[in-house]
Z-matrix of the N, CA and C atoms (Angstrom, degrees):
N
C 1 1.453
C 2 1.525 1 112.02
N 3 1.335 2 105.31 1 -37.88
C 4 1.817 3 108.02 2 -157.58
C 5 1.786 4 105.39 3 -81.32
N 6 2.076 5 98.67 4 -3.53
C 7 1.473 6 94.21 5 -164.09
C 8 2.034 7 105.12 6 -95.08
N 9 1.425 8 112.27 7 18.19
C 10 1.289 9 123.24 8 176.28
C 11 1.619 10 98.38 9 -92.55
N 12 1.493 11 146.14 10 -11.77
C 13 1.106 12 143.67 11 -176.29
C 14 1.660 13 90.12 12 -92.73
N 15 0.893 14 150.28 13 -37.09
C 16 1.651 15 159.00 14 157.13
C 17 0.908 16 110.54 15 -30.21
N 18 1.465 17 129.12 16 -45.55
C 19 1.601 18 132.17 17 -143.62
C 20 1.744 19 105.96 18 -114.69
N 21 1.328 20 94.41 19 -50.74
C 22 1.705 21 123.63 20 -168.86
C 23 1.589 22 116.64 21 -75.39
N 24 1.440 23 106.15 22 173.60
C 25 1.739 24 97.61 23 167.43
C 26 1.627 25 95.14 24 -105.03
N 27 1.539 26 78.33 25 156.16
C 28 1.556 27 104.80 26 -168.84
C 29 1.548 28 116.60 27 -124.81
N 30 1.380 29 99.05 28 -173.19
C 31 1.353 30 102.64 29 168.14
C 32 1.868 31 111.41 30 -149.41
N 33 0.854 32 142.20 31 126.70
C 34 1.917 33 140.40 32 -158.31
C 35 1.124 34 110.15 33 -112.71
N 36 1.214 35 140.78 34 104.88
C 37 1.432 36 131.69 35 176.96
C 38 1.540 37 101.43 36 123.06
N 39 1.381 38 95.98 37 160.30
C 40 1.580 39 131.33 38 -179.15
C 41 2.049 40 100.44 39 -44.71
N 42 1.262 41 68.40 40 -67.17
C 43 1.999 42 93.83 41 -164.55
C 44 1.745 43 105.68 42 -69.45
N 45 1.213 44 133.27 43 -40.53
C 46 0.950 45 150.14 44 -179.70
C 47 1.175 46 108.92 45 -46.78
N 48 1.364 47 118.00 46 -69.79
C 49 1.691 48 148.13 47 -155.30
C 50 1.652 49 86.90 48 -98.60
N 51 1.341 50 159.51 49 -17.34
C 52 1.379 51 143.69 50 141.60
C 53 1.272 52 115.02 51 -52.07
N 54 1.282 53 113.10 52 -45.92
C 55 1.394 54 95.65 53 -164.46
C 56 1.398 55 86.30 54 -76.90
N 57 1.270 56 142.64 55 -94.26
C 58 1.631 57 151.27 56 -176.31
C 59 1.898 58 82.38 57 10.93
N 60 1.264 59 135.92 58 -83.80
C 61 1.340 60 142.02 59 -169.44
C 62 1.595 61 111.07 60 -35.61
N 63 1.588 62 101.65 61 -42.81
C 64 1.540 63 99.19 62 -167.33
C 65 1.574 64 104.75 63 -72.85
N 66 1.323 65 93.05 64 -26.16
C 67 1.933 66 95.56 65 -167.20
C 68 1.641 67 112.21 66 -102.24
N 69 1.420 68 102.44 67 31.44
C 70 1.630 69 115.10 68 -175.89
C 71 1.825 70 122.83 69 41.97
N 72 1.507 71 86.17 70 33.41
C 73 1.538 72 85.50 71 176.24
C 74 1.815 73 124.82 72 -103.63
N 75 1.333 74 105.72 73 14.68
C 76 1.359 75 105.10 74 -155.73
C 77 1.650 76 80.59 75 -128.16
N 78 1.993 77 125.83 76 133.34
C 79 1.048 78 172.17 77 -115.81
C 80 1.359 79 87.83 78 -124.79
N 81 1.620 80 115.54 79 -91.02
C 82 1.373 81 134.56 80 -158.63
C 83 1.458 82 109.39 81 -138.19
N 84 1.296 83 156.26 82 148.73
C 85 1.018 84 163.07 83 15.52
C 86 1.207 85 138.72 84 65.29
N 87 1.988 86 118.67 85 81.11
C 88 1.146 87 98.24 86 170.03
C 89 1.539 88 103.77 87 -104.49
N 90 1.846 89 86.08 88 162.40
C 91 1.626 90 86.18 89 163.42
C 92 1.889 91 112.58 90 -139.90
N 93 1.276 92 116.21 91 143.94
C 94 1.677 93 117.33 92 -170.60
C 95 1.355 94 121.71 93 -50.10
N 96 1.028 95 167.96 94 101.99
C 97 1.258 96 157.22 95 159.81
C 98 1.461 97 110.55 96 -11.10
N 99 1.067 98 113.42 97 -64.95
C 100 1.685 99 111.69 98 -172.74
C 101 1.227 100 87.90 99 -90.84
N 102 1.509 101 154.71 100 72.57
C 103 1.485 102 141.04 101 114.02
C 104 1.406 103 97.32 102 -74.39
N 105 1.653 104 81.99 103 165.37
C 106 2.218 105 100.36 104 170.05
C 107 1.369 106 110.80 105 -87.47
N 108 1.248 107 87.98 106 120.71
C 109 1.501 108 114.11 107 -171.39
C 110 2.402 109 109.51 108 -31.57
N 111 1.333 110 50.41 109 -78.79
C 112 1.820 111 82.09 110 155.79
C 113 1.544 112 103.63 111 -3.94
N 114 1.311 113 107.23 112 -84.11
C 115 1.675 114 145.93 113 -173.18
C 116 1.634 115 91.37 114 -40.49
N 117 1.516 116 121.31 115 -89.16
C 118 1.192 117 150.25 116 165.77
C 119 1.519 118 112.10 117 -14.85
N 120 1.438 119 118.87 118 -25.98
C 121 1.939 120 100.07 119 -148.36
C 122 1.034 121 93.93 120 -83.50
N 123 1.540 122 120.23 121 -40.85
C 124 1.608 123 106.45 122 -178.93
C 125 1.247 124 113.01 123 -86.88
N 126 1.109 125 156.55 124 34.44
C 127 1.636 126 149.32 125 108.29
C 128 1.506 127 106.28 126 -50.73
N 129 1.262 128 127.96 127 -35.57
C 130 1.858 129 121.04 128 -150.49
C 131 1.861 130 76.12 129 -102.30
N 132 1.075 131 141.95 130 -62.14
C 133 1.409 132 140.36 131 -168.05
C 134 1.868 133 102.29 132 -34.98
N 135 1.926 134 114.78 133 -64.86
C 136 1.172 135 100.79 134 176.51
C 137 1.058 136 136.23 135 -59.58
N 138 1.715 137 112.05 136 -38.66
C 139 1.477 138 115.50 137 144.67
C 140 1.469 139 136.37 138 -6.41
N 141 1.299 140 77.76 139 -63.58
C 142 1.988 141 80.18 140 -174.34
C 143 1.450 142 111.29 141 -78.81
N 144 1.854 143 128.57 142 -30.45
C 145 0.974 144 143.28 143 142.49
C 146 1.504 145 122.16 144 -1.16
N 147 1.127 146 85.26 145 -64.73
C 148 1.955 147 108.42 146 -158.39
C 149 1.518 148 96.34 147 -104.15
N 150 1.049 149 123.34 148 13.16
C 151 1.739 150 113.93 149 170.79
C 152 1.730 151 100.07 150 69.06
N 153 1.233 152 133.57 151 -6.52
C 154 1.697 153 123.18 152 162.44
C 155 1.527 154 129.31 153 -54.32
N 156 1.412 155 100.56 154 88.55
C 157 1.717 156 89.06 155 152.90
C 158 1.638 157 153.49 156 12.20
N 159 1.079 158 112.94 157 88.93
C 160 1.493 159 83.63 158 -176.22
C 161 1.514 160 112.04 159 -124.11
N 162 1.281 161 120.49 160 139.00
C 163 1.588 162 132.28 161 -176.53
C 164 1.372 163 107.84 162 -97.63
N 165 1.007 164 112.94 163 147.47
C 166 1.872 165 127.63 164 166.26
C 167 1.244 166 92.34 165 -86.53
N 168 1.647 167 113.52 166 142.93
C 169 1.620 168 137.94 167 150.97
C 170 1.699 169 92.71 168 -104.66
N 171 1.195 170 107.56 169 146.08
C 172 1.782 171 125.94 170 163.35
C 173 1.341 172 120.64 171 -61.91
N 174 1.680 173 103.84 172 -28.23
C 175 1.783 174 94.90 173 -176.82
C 176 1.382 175 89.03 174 -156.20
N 177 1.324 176 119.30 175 155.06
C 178 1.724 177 117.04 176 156.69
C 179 1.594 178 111.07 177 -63.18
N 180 1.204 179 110.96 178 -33.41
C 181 1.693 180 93.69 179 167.92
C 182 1.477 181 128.46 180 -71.64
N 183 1.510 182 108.67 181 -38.31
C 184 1.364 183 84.14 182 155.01
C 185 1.463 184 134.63 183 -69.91
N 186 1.332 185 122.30 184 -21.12
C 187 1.566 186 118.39 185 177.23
C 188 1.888 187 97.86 186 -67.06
N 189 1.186 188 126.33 187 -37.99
C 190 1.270 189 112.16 188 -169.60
C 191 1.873 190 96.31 189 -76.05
N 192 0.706 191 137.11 190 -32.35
C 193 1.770 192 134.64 191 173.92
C 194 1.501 193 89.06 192 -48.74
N 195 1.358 194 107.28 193 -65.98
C 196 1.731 195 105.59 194 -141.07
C 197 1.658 196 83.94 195 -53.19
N 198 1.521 197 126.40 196 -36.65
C 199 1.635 198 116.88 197 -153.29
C 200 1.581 199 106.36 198 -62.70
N 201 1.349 200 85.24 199 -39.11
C 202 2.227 201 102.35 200 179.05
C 203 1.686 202 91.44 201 127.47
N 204 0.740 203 125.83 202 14.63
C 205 1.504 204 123.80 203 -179.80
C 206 1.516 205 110.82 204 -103.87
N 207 1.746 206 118.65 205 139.26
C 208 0.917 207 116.71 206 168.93
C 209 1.571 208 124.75 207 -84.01
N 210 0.983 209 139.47 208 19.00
C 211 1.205 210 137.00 209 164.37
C 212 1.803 211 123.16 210 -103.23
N 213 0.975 212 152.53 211 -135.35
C 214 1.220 213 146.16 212 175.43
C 215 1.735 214 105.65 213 -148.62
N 216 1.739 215 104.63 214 141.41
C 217 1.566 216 88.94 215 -175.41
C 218 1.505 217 102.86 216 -157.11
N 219 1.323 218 114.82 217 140.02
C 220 1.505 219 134.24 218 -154.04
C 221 1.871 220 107.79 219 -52.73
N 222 1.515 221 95.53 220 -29.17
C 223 1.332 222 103.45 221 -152.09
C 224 1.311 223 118.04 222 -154.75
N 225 1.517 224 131.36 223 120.36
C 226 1.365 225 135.45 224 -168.19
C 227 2.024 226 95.75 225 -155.36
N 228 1.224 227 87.88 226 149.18
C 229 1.514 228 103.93 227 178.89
C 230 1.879 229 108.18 228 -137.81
N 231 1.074 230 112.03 229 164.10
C 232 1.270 231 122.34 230 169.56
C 233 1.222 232 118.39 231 -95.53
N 234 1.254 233 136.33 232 151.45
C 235 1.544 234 126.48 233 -178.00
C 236 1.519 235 113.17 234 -135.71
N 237 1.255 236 95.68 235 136.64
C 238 1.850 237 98.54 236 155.16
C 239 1.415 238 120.72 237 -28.20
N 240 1.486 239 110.33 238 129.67
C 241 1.438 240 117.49 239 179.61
C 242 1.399 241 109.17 240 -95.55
N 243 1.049 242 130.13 241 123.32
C 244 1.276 243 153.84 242 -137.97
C 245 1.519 244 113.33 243 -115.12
């Protein structure tokens, strides 16, 4: 699953991947297991909203690998190709 954020356009981050959601541009939805919940609810709330998908990643470091980034990050989605 996590190897379509590799290939595809994306979006990395909290803020990034909301808006992409708000403006119906984002496919699928991952989100980290160990992020703070907190952080997350309102990404998974519009989610469920808008009929988007959402996948578990195992760690934010691996979701930040799969993105190509070296740091680790709560939240990445896939997007409509444009």
């Amino acid at each position: 699953m996590l190897e379509d954020l590799r290939q595809r356009r994306k979006t990395v981050g909290l803020k990034q991947t909301m808006k992409a959601v708000e403006a119906n541009q984002a496919q699928v939805v991952y989100l980290a297991e160990d992020a703070d919940e907190r952080l997350v609810a309102a990404v998974l709330a519009a989610c469920h909203n808008k009929n988007i998908p959402v996948h578990s990643a195992e760690s934010m470091k691996l979701l930040g690998k799969a993105c190509g980034i070296d740091v680790g990050t709560a939240v990445a989605a896939v997007t409509i190709d444009e």
